[in-house]
VOGU-3710 file (C-alpha; in Angstrom, 3 decimals, decimal comma):
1> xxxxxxxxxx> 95,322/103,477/136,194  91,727/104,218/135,879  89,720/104,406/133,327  87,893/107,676/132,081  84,993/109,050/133,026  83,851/111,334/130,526  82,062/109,273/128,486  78,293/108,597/129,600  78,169/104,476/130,861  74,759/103,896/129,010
11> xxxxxxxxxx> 75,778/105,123/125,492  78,399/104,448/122,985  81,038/107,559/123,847  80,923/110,376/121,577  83,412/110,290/118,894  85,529/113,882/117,464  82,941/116,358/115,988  84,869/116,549/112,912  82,555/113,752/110,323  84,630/111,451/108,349
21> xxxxxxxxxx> 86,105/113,320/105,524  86,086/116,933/106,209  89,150/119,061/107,657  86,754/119,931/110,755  86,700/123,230/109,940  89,268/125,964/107,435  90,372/127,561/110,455  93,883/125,836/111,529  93,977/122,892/109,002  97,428/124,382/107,925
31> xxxxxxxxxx> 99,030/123,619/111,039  97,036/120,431/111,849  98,202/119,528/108,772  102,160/120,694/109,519  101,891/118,873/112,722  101,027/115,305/111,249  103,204/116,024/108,616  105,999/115,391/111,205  104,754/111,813/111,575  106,004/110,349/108,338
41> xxxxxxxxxx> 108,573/112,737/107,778  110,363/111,145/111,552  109,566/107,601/109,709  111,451/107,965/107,045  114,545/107,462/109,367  113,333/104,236/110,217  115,639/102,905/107,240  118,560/104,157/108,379  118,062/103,224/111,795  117,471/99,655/110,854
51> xxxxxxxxxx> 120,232/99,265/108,835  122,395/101,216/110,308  122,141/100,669/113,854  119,715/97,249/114,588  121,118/94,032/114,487  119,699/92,371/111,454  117,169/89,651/111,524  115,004/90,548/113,856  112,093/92,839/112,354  109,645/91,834/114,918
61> xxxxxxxxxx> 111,736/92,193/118,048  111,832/96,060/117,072  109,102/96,549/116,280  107,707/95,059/120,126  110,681/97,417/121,667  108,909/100,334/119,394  105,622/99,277/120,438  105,072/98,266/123,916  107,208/100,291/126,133  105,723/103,116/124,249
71> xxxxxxxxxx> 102,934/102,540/124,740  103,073/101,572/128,256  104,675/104,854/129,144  101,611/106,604/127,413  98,863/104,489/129,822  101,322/105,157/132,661  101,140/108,545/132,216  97,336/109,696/131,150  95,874/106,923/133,535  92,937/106,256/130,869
81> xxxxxxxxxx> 91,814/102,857/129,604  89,506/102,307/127,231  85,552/101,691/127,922  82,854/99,514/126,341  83,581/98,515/122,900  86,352/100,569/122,818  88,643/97,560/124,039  87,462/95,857/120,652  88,350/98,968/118,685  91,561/99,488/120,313
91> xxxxxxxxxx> 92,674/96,002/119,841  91,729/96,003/116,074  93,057/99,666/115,544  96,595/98,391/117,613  96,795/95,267/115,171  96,438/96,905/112,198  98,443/100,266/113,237  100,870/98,460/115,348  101,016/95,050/115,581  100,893/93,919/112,060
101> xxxxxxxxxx> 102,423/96,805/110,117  105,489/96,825/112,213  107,020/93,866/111,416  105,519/93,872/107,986  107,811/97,403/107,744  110,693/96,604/109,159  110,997/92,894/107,403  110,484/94,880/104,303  113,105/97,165/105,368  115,286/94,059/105,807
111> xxxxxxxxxx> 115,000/92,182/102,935  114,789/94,825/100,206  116,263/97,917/99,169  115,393/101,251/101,140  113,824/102,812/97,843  111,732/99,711/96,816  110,612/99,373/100,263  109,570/103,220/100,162  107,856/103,117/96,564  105,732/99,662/97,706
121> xxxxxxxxxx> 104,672/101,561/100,775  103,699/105,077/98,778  100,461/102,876/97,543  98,731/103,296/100,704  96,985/106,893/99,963  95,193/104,971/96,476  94,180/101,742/98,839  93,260/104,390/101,322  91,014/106,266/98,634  89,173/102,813/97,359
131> xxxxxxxxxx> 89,040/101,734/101,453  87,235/105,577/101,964  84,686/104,509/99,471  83,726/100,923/101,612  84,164/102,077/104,879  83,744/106,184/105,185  81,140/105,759/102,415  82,985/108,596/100,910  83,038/108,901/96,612  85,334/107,597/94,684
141> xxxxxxxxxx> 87,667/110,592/93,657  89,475/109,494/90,280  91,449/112,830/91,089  93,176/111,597/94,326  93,581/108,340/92,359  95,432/109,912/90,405  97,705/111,784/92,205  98,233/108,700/94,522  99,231/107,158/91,162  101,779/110,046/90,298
151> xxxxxxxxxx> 103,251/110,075/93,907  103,872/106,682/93,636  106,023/106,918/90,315  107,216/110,419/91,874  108,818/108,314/94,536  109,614/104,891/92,559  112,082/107,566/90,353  113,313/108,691/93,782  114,366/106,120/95,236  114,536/102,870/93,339
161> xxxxxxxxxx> 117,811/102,536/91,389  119,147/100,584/88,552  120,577/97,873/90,401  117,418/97,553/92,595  116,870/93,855/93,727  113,395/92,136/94,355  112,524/89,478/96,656  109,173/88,129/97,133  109,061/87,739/100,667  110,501/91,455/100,526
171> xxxxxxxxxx> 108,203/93,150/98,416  104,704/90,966/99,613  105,644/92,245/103,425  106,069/95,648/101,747  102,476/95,617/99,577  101,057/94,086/102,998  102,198/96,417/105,395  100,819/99,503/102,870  97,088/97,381/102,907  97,463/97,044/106,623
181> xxxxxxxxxx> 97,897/100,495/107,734  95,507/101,460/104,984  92,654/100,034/106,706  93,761/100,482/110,063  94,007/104,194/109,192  90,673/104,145/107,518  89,039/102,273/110,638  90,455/104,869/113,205  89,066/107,856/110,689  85,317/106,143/110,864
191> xxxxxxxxxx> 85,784/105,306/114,376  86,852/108,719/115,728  88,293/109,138/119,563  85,884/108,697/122,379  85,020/112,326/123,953  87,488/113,736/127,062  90,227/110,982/125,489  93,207/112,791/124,408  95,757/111,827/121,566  98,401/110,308/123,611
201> xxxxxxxxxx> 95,298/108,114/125,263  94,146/106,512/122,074  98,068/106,161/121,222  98,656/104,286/124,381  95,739/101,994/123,733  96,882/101,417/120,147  100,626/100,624/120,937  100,090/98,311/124,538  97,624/96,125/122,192  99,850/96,212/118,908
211> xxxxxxxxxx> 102,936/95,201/121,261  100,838/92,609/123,330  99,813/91,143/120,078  103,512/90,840/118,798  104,487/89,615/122,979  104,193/86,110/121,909  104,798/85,615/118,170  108,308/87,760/118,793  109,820/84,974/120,876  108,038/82,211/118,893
221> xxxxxxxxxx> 109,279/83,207/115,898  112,781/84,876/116,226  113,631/82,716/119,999  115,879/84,932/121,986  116,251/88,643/122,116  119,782/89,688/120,475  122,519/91,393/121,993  121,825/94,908/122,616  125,045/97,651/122,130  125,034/101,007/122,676
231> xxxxxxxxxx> 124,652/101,934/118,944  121,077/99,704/118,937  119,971/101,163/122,244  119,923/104,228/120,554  117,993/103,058/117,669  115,711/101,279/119,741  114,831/104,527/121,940  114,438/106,799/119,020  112,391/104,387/117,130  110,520/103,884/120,376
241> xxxxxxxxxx> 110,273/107,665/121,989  110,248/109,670/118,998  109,142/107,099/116,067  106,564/105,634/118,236  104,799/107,378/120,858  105,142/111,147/119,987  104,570/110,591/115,760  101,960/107,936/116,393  100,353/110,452/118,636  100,371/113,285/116,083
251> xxxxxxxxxx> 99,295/110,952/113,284  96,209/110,326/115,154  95,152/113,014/116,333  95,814/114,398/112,552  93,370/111,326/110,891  90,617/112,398/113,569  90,629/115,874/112,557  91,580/116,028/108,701  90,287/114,248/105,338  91,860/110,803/106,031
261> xxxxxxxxxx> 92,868/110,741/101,866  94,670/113,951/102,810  96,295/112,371/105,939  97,114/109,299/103,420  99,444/111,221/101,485  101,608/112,887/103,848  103,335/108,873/104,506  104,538/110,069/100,720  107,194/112,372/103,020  108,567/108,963/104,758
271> xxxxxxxxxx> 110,401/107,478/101,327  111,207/111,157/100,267  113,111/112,127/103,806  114,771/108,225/103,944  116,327/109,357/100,478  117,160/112,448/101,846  118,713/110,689/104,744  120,863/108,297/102,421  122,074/111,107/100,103  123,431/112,892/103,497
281> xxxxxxxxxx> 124,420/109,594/105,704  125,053/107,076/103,221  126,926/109,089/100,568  123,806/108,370/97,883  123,726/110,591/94,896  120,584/112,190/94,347  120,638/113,315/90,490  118,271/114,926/87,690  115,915/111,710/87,605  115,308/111,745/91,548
291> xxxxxxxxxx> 114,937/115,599/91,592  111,756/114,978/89,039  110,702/112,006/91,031  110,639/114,460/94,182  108,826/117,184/92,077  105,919/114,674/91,123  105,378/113,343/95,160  105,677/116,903/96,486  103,042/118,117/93,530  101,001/114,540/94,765
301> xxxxxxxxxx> 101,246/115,433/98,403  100,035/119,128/98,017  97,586/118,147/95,746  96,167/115,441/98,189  95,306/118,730/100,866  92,768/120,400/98,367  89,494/119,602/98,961  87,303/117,734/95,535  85,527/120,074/93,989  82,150/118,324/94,859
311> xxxxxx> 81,944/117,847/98,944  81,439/113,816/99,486  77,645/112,771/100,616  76,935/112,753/104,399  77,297/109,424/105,971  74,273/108,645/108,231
//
């Protein structure tokens, strides 16, 4: 592999023209928008899948098999590795992304119901709005505040049920793996992608160093690898393939090129497709209270794409 050389060796490498919060442009934000859409939408099966077809009790062994062959396959085939600080960004960015948010998910995933798991994760857009404000230097928008604040409930009368159970461990992996990916999507929107890097590029960087982080702490904490049947295989390589390296790589090329509080919002589809998913492969009803609750995040998601009325300052 060899590492790219587009970007100029005495200066910092250009990042995406698009400045942190604007859409880059009127002109094709529909589909830009369409195509990251698919990101969360393919996550929302990741409940099924670990239920379904994992073997239980090991959150961070899948989430190293959905990591780092992913992403090895993505350096393998664009041959690009990251220059100057870029290693430092690409380590954070794969931490936050990748390597903590993972297991946070998929012990979350675990240990609580699918719905309560979905509703603690539909916070991220209002942690990503406050985060915009440190990071992006953006303003404060009490508007997408408070449509992070309906899709949340929108969601919560989705998907949590009466019988919904609560464990700590459950729902502080859940509230941590929202904060995570917050700020590791926040990061990646201030940071950009270096110029002549494509998508799948930065996506390989992010997954090798999220699933080289988790390398060590998977066997440390969880010992040996379970047994591996043809049913997990198959969860393993669409969680890997499809939920990793292809969605990871439309998700970031969607935060570089789109308001990230827009981006934020779309992971509202993730709960709204796993309910989907358990009304169709788990015999779950779906009745008059969850067809509100999906009214309210679809009106929060839309809402979330229109620009505030007052553009955000310029950040030097």
């Amino acid at each position: 592999m060899t590492a790219t050389s587009t970007a100029t060796p005495s200066a910092e490498p250009l990042t995406t023209r698009a400045p942190s919060g604007s859409s880059g442009g009127g002109r094709g934000v529909l589909p830009r928008t369409a195509l990251t859409a698919i990101a969360p939408a393919v996550w929302g099966t990741t409940y099924v899948v670990t239920t379904e077809l994992l073997p239980p009790g090991h959150p961070m062994f899948a989430a190293l098999l959905r990591a780092l062959p992913a992403g090895l396959i993505a350096l393998a085939v664009t041959r690009t590795l990251p220059r100057g600080s870029w290693w430092g960004k690409a380590a954070v960015l794969g931490v936050l992304n990748i390597g903590l948010f993972l297991p946070l998910l998929f012990t979350a995933a675990e240990r609580l119901p699918g719905g309560v798991a979905g509703t603690l994760a539909a916070a991220q857009p209002m942690i990503v709005a406050v985060l915009a404000v440190v990071v992006l230097r953006q303003r404060l928008s009490g508007r997408r505040l408070l449509w992070g604040l309906v899709g949340v409930l929108g969601v919560g009368l989705v998907v949590i049920g009466p019988s919904a159970a609560l464990d700590a461990a459950g729902v502080a992996a859940g509230l941590g793996g929202a904060a995570t990916m917050a700020l590791g999507v926040t990061l990646t929107k201030r940071w950009g992608r270096p110029e002549g890097v494509s998508p799948l590029a930065l996506t390989g960087w992010q997954l090798t160093s999220g699933g080289l982080f988790l390398l060590p702490l998977t066997f440390l904490f969880e010992g040996a690898p379970p047994a591996i049947d043809g049913r997990a295989a198959l969860g393993y390589l669409w969680l890997g393939l499809i939920g990793g390296l292809l969605t990871y790589a439309l998700w970031f090329q969607g935060i570089t090129s789109l308001p990230v509080t827009g981006v934020a919002v779309l992971g509202l589809l993730s709960p709204l497709v796993a309910a989907v998913l358990g009304a169709v492969v788990l015999d779950q009803t779906l009745g008059p209270v969850q067809l509100v609750g999906f009214a309210l995040a679809l009106a929060s998601i839309v809402a979330g794409q229109l620009p505030d009325r007052r553009p955000a300052p310029a950040r030097s």
